[in-house]
N, C-alpha and C positions, 0 to 999 in steps of 0.2 A: 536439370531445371534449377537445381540450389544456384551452380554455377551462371548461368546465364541471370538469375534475377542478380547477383552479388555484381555482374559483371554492368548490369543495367544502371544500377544503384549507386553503383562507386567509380564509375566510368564514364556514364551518358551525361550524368548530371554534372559532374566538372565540366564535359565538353560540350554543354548547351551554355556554361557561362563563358569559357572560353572562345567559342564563335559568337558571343555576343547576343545570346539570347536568354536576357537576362530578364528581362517583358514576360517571356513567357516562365521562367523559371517563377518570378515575382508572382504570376498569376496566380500560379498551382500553391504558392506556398500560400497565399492571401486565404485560395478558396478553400485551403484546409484548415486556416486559423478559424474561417466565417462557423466551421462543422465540425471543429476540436468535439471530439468526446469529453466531456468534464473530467471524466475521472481515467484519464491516461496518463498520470503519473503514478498508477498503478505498476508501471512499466519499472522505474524508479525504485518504489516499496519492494517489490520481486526480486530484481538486481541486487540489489541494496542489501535486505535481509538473507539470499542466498551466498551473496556475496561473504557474508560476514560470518554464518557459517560452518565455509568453504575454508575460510580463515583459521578461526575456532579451533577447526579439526587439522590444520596443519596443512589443508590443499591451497597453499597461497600464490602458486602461479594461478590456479584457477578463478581464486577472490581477486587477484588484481585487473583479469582479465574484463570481468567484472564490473570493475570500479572503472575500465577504460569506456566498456559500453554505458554506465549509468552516468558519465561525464558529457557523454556523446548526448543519451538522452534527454537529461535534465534540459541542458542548457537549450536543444531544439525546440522543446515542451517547453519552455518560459518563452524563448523567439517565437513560439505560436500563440500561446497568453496576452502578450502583448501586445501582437498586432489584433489578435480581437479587441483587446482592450479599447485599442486604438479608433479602429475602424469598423467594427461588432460591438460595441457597448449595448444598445438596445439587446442583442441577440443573448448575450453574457448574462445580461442583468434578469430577463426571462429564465433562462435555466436556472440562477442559482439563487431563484424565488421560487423554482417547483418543488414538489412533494417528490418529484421520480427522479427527474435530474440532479438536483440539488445536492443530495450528499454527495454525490461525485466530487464534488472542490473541494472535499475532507480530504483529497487523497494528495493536492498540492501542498495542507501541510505535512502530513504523513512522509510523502516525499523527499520534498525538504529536510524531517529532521531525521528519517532513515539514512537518508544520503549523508548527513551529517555525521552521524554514527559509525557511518560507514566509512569515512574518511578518518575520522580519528580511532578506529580499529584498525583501520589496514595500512593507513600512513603515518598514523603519530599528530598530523598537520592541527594541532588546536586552534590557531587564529581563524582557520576558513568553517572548523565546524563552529566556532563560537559563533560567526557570522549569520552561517545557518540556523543557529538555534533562534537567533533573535527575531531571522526571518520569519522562522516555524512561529515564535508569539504573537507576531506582528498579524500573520495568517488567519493564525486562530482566533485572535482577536474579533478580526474584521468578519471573518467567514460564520466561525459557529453561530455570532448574534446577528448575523444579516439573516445567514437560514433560519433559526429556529424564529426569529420575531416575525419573517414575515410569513412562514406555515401556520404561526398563531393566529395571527391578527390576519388573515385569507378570511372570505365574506364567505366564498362555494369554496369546500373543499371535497377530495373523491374519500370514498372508502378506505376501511382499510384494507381490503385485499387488493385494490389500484392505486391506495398510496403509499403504503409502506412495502420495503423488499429489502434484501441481506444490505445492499448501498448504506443504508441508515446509519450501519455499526461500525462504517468508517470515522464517524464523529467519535467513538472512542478511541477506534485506532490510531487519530490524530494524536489525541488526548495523552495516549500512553507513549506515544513516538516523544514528547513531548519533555515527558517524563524519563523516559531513558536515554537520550542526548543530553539534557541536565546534569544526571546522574553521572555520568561519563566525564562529562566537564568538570564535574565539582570541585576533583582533586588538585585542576590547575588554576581552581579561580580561589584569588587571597583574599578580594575583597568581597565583604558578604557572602562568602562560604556556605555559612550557615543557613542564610536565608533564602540561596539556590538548591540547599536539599531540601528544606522545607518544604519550598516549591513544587519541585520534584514529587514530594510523596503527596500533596494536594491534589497534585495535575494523575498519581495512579489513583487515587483513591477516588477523583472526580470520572476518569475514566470508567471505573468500575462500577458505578452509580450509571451511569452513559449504558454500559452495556444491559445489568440489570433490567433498565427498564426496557430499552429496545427490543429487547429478545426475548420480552413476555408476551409483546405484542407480537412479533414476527412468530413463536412458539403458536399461540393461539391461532395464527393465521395458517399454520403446518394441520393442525389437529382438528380444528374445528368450523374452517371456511375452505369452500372447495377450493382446489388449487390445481389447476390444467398442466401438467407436463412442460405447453410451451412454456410456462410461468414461470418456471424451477429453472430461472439463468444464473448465469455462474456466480454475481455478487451473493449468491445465498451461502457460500463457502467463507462470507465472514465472519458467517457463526460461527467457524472454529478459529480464524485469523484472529478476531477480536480476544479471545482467551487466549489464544499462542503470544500474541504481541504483552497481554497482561501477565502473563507468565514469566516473559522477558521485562519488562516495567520491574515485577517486584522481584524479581533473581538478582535483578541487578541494584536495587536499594539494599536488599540484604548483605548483598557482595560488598556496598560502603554504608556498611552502619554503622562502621567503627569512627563513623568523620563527625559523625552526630552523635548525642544522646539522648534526644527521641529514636530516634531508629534503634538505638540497641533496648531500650525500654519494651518498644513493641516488635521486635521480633520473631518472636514467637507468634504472636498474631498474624504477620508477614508472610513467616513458612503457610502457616497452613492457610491464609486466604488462598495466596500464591499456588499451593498444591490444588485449592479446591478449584483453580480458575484451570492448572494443566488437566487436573481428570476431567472438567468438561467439556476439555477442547478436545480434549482423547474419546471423548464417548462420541462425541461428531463426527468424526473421523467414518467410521464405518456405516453411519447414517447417509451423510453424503453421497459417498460413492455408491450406496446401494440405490438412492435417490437418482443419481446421474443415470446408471445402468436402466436404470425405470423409464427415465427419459430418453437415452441414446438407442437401447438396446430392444427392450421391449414395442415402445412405440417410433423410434427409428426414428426420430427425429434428428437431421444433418448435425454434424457435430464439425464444424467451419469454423474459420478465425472469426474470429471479432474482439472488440477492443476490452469486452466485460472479462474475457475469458484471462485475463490478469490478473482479476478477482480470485480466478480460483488457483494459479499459481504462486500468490504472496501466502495464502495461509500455509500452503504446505513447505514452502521455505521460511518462515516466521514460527511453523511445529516445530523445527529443527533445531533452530539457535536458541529459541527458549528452551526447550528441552536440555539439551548439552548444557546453558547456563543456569538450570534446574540444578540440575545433578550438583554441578559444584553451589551451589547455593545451601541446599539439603546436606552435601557430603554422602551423596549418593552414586557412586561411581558407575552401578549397574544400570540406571537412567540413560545414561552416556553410550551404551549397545543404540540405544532404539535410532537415536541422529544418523547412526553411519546408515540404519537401510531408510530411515526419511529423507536424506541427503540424496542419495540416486533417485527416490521419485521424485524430489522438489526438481535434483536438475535435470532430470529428463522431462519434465512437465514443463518447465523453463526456455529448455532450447526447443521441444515442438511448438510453444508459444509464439518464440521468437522468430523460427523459419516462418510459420502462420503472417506473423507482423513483415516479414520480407516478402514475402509471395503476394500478402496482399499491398504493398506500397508497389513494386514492381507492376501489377495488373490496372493499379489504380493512375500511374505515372503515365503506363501505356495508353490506357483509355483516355486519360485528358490530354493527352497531345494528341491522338487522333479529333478528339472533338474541340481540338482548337487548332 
């Protein structure tokens, strides 16, 4: 089955444009621009932060491999951006004024400056991550104050158990992608140096104000509003993503404090916010999956690809690299055990993901050429 969808995917579709059937190619790709999921550059974030690592730890044929599939996806994922943009505005401009959809386009900057990161980790390349950094602001610019002004300023709005969900805490996640593509940069930029770490430590500490509040609400929505099993979809694993990624934010200012001196002043405050954001990402950890099992196991509810389910693949490869960049941060070398058994469930959770995302374009390829 692997082989026949690979063979569909990488075979059919060059020889529908090579016999000229490029009308119908065009079709398919249009009607999946029209019903882009918002937040499938989750796809990216995954890649991206397993990718790096994979690296980390010295597996670098496997981060490059990596870095080949998140090249592949970005760039598809902005070709599909665009043409909504293009010819779906109306439809765009709907989702990312909803309460449900909306933080989803958190995840184009997240993407962006994981990707970015992940380029200047695994290639050195600084001109192309610096590119992406600027994108990542330019993003966040547009995105945070389009979503949050217009959730506010909304006449009817739904509840909170129907408008708020794990999606929400991508708005930090951005936040702190944001902040450690910076950070990374810092050492090659002359000019305004200083004023890019600054930045940097604004956009973690802005993050972590982001998370805080989110996840009181989303807390309170766990403990004290019913919550139906169908409910518990995979973006609720950003509760631990959100802190793995802030984990990774301030390891890595700590790692260049020596460039600043505010960072070396507050460091000590650093470490241990820093520790306090990995222990709560660590205490989510076994919540979740007992949570999944409630939902999969218990009440049997299908457990199928879908596009959310990237949500819960990015946390557990984003537990990994912060963790490892933990340990050398702290000078805690026994931190550094826990990545090597996080790293085989991130990447086995990664490549079931990933056949998920083949099997279902393969299914989905078939069916629109039959009904066209």
């Amino acid at each position: 089955m692997v082989y026949q969808m690979l063979s569909d995917l990488l075979y059919k579709v060059p020889i529908l444009i090579i016999r000229g059937n490029r009308g119908e190619l065009m079709g398919y790709f249009k009607f999946k621009a029209q019903t882009l999921f918002p937040a499938y550059f989750a796809i990216v974030m995954t890649s991206g932060a397993l990718s790096i690592g994979t690296y980390l730890l010295g597996m670098v044929v496997i981060a490059k491999i990596l870095l080949v599939v998140n090249i592949v996806a970005y760039v598809t994922l902005w070709l599909l951006t665009f043409t909504r943009i293009t010819f779906y505005f109306p439809d765009l401009l709907t989702d990312i004024t909803s309460h449900e959809k909306g933080p989803g386009f958190f995840t184009l900057i997240a993407g962006t400056c994981v990707f970015g990161s992940q380029i200047i980790t695994v290639t050195g390349n600084v001109p192309i991550a610096l590119g992406l950094w600027i994108l990542g602001i330019i993003l966040w610019i547009i995105i945070m104050y389009t979503f949050f002004t217009s959730v506010t300023i909304r006449a009817i709005k739904p509840n909170l158990a129907e408008g708020i969900n794990g999606a929400w805490l991508i708005a930090a996640v951005a936040t702190q992608s944001l902040s450690i593509l910076g950070t990374l940069l810092s050492p090659y930029i002359v000019i305004g140096h200083d004023i890019v770490l600054f930045f940097t430590l604004c956009m973690y500490f802005l993050g972590c104000m982001l998370y805080l509040n989110i996840i009181t609400l989303i807390f309170y929505r766990f403990t004290f509003l019913k919550l139906e099993f169908s409910a518990l979809t995979p973006p609720y694993w950003i509760n631990m993503g959100a802190v793995a990624i802030t984990t990774l934010a301030g390891s890595t200012l700590i790692l260049h404090a020596e460039q600043l001196s505010l960072l070396i002043e507050i460091t000590p405050f650093l470490k241990g916010f820093t520790l306090f954001f990995w222990i709560t990402g660590t205490w989510w950890i076994p919540l979740l999956f007992i949570l999944m099992i409630w939902r999969h196991v218990v009440h049997r509810f299908p457990l199928t690809y879908e596009p959310q389910l990237w949500a819960m693949a990015f946390p557990l490869a984003m537990y990994t690299t912060g963790t490892f960049q933990l340990s050398k941060a702290l000078q805690l070398p026994f931190l550094s055990v826990i990545t090597y058994v996080m790293v085989c469930i991130a990447g086995l959770v990664w490549l079931l993901t990933f056949l998920g995302l083949l099997h279902h374009l393969y299914r989905d390829i078939k069916k629109y050429r039959l009904s066209h």
